[in-house]
C-alpha positions in Angstrom: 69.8 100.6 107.8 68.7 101.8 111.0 67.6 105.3 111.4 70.2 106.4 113.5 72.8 105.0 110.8 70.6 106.8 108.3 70.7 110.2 109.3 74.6 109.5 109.8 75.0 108.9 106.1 73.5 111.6 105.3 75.1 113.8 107.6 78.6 112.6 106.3 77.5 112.7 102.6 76.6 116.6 102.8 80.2 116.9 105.2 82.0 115.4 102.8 81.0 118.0 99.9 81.8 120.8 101.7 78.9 121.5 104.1 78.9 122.2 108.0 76.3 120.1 109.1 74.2 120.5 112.8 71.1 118.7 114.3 68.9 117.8 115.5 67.7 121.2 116.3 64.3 123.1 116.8 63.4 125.8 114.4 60.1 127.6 115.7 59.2 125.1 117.7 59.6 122.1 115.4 62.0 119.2 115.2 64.2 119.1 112.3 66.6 116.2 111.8 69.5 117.7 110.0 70.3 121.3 109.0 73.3 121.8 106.3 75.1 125.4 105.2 77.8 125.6 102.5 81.1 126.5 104.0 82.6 129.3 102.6 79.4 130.9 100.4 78.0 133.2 102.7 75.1 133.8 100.0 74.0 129.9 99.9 70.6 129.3 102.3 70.7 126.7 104.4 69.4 123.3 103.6 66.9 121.2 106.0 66.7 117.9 106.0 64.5 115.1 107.0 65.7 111.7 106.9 63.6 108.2 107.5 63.9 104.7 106.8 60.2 104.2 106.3 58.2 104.8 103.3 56.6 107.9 103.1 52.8 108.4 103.0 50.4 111.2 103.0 50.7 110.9 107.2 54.4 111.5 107.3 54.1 114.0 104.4 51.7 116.0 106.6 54.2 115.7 109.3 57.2 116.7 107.4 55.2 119.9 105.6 54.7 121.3 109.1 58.2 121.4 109.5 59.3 122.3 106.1 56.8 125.8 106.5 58.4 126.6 110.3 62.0 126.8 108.3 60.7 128.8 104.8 59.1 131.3 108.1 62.4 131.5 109.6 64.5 131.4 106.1 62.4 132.5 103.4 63.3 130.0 100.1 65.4 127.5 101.9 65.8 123.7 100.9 64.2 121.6 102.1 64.9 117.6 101.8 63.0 114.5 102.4 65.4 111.7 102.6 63.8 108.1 102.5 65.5 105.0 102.4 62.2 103.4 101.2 61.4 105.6 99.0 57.7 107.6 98.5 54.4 106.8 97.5 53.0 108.1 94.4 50.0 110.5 96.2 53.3 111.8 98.1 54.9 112.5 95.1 52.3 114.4 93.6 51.4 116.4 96.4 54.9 117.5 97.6 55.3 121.5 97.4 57.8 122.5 94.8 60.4 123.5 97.1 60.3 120.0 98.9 62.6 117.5 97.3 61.7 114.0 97.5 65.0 112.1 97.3 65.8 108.6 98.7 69.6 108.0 100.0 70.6 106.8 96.2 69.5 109.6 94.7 71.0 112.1 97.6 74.0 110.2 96.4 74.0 110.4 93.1 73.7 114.4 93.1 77.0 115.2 94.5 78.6 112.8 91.8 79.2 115.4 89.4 81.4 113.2 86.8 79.4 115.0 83.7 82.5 116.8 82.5 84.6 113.3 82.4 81.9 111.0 81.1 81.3 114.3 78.1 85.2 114.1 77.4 85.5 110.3 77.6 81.9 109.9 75.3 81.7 112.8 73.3 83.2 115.9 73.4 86.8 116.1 72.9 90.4 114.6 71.5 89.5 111.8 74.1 86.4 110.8 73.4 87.4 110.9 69.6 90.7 109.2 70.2 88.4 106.4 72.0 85.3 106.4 68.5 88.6 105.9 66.5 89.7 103.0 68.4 86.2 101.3 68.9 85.7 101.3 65.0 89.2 99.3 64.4 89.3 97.9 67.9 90.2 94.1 67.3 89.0 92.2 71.0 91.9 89.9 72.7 91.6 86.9 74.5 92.9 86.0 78.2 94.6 82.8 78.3 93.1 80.3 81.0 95.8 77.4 80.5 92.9 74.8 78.7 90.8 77.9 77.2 90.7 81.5 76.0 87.9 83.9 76.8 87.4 87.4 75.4 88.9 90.0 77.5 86.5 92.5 77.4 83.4 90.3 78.8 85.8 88.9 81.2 86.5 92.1 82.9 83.1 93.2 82.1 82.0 90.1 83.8 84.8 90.7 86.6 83.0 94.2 87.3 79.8 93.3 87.8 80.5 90.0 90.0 79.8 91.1 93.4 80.8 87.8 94.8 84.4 88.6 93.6 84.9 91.5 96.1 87.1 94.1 96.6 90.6 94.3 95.3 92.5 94.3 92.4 92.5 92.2 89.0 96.2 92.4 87.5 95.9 92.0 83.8 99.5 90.6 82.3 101.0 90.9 78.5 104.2 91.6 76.7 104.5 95.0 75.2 102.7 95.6 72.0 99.6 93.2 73.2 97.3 96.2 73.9 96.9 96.7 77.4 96.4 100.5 76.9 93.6 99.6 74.4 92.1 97.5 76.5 91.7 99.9 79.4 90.4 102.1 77.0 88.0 100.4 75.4 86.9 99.5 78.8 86.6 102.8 80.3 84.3 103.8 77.3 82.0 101.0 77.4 82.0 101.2 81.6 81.2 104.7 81.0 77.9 104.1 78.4 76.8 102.0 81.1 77.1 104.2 83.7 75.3 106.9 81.6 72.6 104.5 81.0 72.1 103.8 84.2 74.2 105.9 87.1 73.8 102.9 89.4 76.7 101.5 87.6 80.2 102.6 89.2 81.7 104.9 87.3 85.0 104.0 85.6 88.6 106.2 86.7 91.5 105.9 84.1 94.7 106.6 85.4 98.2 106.3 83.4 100.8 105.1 86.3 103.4 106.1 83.1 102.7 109.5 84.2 104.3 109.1 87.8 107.9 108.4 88.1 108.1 109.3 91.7 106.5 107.6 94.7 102.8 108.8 95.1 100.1 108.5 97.7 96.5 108.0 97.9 95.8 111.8 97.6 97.9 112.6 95.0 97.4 109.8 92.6 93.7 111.0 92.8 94.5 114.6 92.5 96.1 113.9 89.6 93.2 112.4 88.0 90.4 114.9 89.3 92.7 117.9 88.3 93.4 116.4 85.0 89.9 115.9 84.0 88.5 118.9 84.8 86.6 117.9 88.2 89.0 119.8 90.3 85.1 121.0 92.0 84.6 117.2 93.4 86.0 117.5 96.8 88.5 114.9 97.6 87.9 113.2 100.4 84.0 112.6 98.7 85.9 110.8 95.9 87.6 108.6 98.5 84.4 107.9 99.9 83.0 107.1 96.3 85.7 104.4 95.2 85.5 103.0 99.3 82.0 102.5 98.9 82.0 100.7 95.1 81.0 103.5 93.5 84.0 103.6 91.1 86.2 101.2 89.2 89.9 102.4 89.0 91.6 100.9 86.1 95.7 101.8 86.2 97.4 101.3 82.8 101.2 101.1 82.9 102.8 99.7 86.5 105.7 98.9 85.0 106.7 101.8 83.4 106.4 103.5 87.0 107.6 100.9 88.8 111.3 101.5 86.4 112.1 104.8 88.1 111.5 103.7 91.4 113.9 102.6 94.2 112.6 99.7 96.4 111.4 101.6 99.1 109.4 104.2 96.6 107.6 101.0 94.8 106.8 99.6 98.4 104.9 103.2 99.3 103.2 103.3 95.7 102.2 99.4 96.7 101.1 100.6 99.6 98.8 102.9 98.3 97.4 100.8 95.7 97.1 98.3 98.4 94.7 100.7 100.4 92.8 101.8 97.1 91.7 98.3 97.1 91.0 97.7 100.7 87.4 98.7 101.0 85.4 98.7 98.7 86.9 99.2 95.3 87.6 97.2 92.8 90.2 97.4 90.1 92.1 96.8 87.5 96.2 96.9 87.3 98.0 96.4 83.6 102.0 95.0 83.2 104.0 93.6 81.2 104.4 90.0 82.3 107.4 89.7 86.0 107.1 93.7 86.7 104.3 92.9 89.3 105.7 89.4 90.3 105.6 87.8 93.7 109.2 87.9 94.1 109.7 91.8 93.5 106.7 92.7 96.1 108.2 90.5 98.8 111.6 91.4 97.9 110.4 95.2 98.7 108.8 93.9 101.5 111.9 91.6 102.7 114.4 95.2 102.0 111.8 97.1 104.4 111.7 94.8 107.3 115.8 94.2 107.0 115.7 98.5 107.6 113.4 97.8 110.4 115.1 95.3 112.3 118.6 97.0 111.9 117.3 100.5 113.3 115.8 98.5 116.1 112.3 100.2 115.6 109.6 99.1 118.2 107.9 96.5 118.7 104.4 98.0 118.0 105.7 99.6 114.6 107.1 96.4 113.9 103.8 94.8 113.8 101.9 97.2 111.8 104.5 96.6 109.2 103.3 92.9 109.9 99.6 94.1 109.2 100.7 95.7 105.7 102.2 92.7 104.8 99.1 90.6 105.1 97.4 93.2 103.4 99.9 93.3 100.3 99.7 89.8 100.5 95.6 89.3 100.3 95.9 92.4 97.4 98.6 91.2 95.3 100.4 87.7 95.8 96.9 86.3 96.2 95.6 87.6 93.6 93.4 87.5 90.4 95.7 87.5 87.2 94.6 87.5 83.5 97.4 87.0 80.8 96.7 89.3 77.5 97.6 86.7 74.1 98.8 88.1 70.9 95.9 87.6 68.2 95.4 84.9 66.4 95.4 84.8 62.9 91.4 85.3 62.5 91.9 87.6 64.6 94.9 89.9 62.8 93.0 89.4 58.9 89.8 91.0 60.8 92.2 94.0 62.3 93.8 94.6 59.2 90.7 94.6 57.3 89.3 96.9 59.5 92.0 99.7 59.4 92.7 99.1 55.7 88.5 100.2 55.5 88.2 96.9 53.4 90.7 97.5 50.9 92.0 94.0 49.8 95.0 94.5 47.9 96.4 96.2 50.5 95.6 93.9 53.1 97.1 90.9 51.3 99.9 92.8 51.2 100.0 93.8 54.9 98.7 89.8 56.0 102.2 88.9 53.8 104.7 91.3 55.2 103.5 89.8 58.7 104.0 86.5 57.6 107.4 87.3 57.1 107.9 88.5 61.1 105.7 85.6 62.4 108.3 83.5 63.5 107.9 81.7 67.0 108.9 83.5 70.0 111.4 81.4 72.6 108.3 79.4 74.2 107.3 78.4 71.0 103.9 80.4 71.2 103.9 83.9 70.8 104.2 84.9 67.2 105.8 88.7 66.7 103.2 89.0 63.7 100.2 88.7 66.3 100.8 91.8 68.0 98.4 94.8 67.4 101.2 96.9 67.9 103.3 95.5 65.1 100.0 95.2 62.8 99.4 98.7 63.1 103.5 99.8 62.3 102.9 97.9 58.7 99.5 99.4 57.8 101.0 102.7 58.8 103.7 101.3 55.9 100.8 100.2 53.6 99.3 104.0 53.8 102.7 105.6 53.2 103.5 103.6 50.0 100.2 104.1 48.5 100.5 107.2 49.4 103.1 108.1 45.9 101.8 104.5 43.4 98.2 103.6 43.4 96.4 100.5 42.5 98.5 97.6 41.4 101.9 99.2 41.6 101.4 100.0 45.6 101.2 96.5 46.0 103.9 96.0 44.2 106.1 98.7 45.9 105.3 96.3 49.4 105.6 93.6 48.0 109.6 94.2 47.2 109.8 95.3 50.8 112.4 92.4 52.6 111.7 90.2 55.7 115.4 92.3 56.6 113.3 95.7 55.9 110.1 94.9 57.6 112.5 93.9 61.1 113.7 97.7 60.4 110.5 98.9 60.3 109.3 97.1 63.2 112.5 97.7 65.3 112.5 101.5 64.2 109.1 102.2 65.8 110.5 100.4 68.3 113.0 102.6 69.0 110.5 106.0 68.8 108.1 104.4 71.3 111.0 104.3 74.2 112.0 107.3 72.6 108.6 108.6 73.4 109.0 107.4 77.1 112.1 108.2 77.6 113.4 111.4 75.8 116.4 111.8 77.8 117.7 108.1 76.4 119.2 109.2 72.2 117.8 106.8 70.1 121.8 105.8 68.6 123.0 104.9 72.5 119.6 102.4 73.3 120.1 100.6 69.9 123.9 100.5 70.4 123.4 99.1 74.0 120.5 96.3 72.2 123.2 95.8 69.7 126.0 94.6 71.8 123.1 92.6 74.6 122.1 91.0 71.5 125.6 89.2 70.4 126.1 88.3 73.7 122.8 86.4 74.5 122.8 84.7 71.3 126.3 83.1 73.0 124.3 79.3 74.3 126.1 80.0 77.3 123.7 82.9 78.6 120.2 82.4 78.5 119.1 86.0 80.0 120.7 88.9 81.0 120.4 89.6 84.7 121.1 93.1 87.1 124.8 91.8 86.7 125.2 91.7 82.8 123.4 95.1 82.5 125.8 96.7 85.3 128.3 95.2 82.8 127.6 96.3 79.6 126.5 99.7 81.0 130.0 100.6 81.8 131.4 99.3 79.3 129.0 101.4 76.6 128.2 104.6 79.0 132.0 104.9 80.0 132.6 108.1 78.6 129.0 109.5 80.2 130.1 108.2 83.9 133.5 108.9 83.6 132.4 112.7 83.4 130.0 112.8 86.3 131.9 113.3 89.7 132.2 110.5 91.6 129.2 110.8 94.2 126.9 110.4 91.2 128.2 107.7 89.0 125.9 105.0 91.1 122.9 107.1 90.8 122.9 107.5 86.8 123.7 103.8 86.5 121.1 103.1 88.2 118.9 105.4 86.1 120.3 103.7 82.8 119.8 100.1 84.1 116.0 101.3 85.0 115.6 102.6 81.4 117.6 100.1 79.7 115.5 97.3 81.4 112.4 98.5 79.9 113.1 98.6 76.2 110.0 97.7 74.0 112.1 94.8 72.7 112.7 93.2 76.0 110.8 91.1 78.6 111.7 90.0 81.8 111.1 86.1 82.1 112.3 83.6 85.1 114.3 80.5 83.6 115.6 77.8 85.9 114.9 79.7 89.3 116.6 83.0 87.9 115.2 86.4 86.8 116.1 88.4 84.1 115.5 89.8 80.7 116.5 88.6 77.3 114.4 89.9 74.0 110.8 88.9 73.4 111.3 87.3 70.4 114.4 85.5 68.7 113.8 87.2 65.3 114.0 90.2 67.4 117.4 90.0 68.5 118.4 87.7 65.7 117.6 91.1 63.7 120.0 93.4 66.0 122.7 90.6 65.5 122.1 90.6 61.9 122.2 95.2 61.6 125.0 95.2 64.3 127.5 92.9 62.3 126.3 94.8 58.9 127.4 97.9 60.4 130.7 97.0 61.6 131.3 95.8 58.1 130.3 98.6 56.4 132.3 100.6 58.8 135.3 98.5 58.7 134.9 97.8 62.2 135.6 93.8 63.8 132.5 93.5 66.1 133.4 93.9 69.6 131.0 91.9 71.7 
């Protein structure tokens, strides 16, 4: 770094936390580099600062002293800041007055990074930080799937983090609901942030949940958001764009496609957009979906709806182009980009979970490992097995707790063991039902599963192998015709469009491409053989012919 570029740096770091910043400038006849005052705190003394990419010595000491008592005579206890980019010698450092700071540009840094509230609440004060000691004691490590091998997760992003070789950008990790994405990113975040605790030269890790936004955001309020909601509404903005620009932090963004839902075409390509420019510099991070939500066809179809607008308004040629520009740079970020696909555990894997969060209690987890036998059918591709998913594991050792909650001993076991492969599907497709109940509050529980119900009968027809926008327009009048009958006609469109978005993104469903087309059916076949299976037992019971 030259010394011009130096004393720039510095400059902009003090600007960018709030200072107004002059210099060079004489004070009483002496040359001082840099002179910073707090805007806006008319009792804070000004700060002098000397900057230098040579290594101090007791010469330039001598020096800098001179200058450092021509400010204290004109502003009696003012700062006072050596700033070396090669740092001091040891005599320096022992014979520096106490009101002179020795600092080299790192350090500068690293004081106006005033994380200690976030990395107390994400470590150890807090529900977070004991939400997160909960999870590590249970915590079960998944594998990413590599085609011809599997590699823990956790060391791969660790890995992925540290690389510098990998540059900027993001890392979009991929895996069917119930996998433990969320998990992931949190175990992540608290082992990033012990690192970075050990030693602040590691970035420091951002958690955000995109769940949380179900309108188009920006750059500056995505990171409000976060700042505000972590109790560091005191670091200045445009200083944490400067931080995650220059490495300093790793963003890792949980949820895309349950944002990406609510969202029009045009909203996802501005929330792209931004994400796109989060990743531009410096940054790195890391994006969670469930498997199609970020696919290459949806981010070019945005992109192909955009430049349709743009050619039809006949918008100039120079705003034309810098649409062009974006699209290179959504195509560097995310259609070339890195991808890791999440697997279900494997059966070593689930016994060691279950053990864990049954605290080692064996008849209990026999009883558990048996009632996810019974759900550990093969999924459509043969692979995925519903029984592998940390999700479902932790639905039937809730179930294990509750029953041995009344018995003990021998007759708890006994109590699960009568419980049927037809009653553990409840259970499972019950929980279901909460968790998008949980998302979605405005969607009753009795309409989603009625809606599943019917989808269900008709995709186990061999004639239809998913359901596509089409099928859900479909079936959406046909079960919400009352609802859209009542709504005047301006807004009928509108809330079908809103119950397609939410429909879409049941727990039970995936979106998959088969034979060139996109759609969704259910993630597994026990799944929606189960709905088949309740649907036609209610109709019975109710004296009802099924109505597909």
């Amino acid at each position: 770094m030259l010394p011009e570029e130096a004393e720039s740096a510095v400059a902009e770091l003090f600007r960018l936390n709030g200072y107004d910043v002059t210099g060079p400038l004489m004070v009483k006849s002496a040359s001082v580099d840099l002179k910073a005052e707090r805007i806006g705190d008319p009792f804070a003394g000004p700060v002098f600062i000397e900057v230098t990419t040579e290594k101090v010595d007791a010469t330039k000491l001598g020096k800098d002293l001179t200058k450092y008592y021509a400010c204290n005579e004109q502003h009696p206890g003012c700062a006072f800041v050596i700033v070396s980019t090669n740092g001091f010698t040891q005599s320096v450092r022992e014979r520096a007055p106490a009101r002179v700071e020795l600092l080299t540009y790192e350090t500068l840094a690293s004081r106006f990074e005033k994380f200690h509230p976030y990395q107390r609440a994400v470590l150890s004060e807090g529900d977070l930080a004991q939400e997160l000691l909960r999870l590590a004691d249970v915590y079960e490590p998944p594998q990413f799937d590599f085609g011809t091998r599997l590699e823990p997760a956790l060391a791969t992003l660790h890995s992925w983090v540290e690389d510098e070789t990998t540059g900027p950008g993001w890392l979009i990790v991929v895996g069917e609901y119930g996998t433990g994405k969320t998990a992931l990113t949190q175990m992540l975040l608290r082992e990033l942030m012990q690192k970075n605790k050990s030693d602040p030269r590691c970035p420091i890790p951002v958690r955000i949940e995109l769940r949380d936004f179900t309108k188009q955001f920006d750059v500056a309020s995505l990171l409000h958001k976060f700042l505000d909601d972590n109790n560091l509404s005191h670091v200045p903005l445009h200083f944490f764009e400067s931080l995650i620009s220059r490495g300093r932090v790793v963003l890792l963004l949980d949820g895309y496609d349950e944002m990406a839902q609510y969202m029009h075409l045009l909203e996802r390509r501005v929330c792209l957009e931004t994400l796109a420019q989060l990743g531009r510099h410096g940054a790195k991070g890391i994006l969670t979906s469930r498997p199609n939500y970020f696919s290459e066809a949806e981010e070019l179809r945005v992109l192909e709806t955009l430049y349709s607008s743009l050619e039809e308004t006949g918008i100039a040629a120079v705003e034309y182009a810098k649409e062009a520009a974006l699209d290179q740079l959504f195509e560097r970020q995310f259609v070339d980009r890195s991808e890791r696909r999440l697997q279900d555990l494997d059966r070593a894997q689930t016994e060691a979970l279950v053990a864990r969060k049954l605290s080692g209690d064996p008849d209990k987890s026999a009883v558990v490992l048996g009632l996810l036998n019974k759900v550990s059918r093969p999924s459509d591709e043969g692979a995925r097995l519903l029984g592998g998913k940390p999700v479902i594991i932790s639905y039937l050792v809730d179930l294990a707790d509750q029953l041995s909650e009344q018995p003990t001993g021998p007759a708890a076991a006994s109590g699960m063991d009568s419980v049927t492969e037809y009653q553990c599907y409840r259970l499972i497709v019950d929980q279901l039902m909460l968790r998008d109940r949980r998302r979605s509050p405005g969607m009753p529980v009795e309409s989603r599963r009625r809606f599943l119900h019917r989808m269900a009968l008709r995709l186990s027809n061999s004639d239809i192998s998913l359901f596509n926008e089409s099928d859900f327009m479909d079936l959406i009048n046909l079960e919400f015709r009352a609802r859209l009958e009542r709504l005047p006609q301006s807004e009928r469109e509108g809330d079908r469009q809103t119950l397609y978005a939410d429909l879409r993104s049941s727990a039970t469903l995936t979106r998959v491409t088969t034979g060139g087309k996109e759609g969704w059916r259910f993630s597994h076949n026990s799944l929606r053989e189960f709905l088949v299976v309740e649907y036609l037992l209610s109709s019975l019971q109710a004296g009802k012919a099924p109505n597909p």
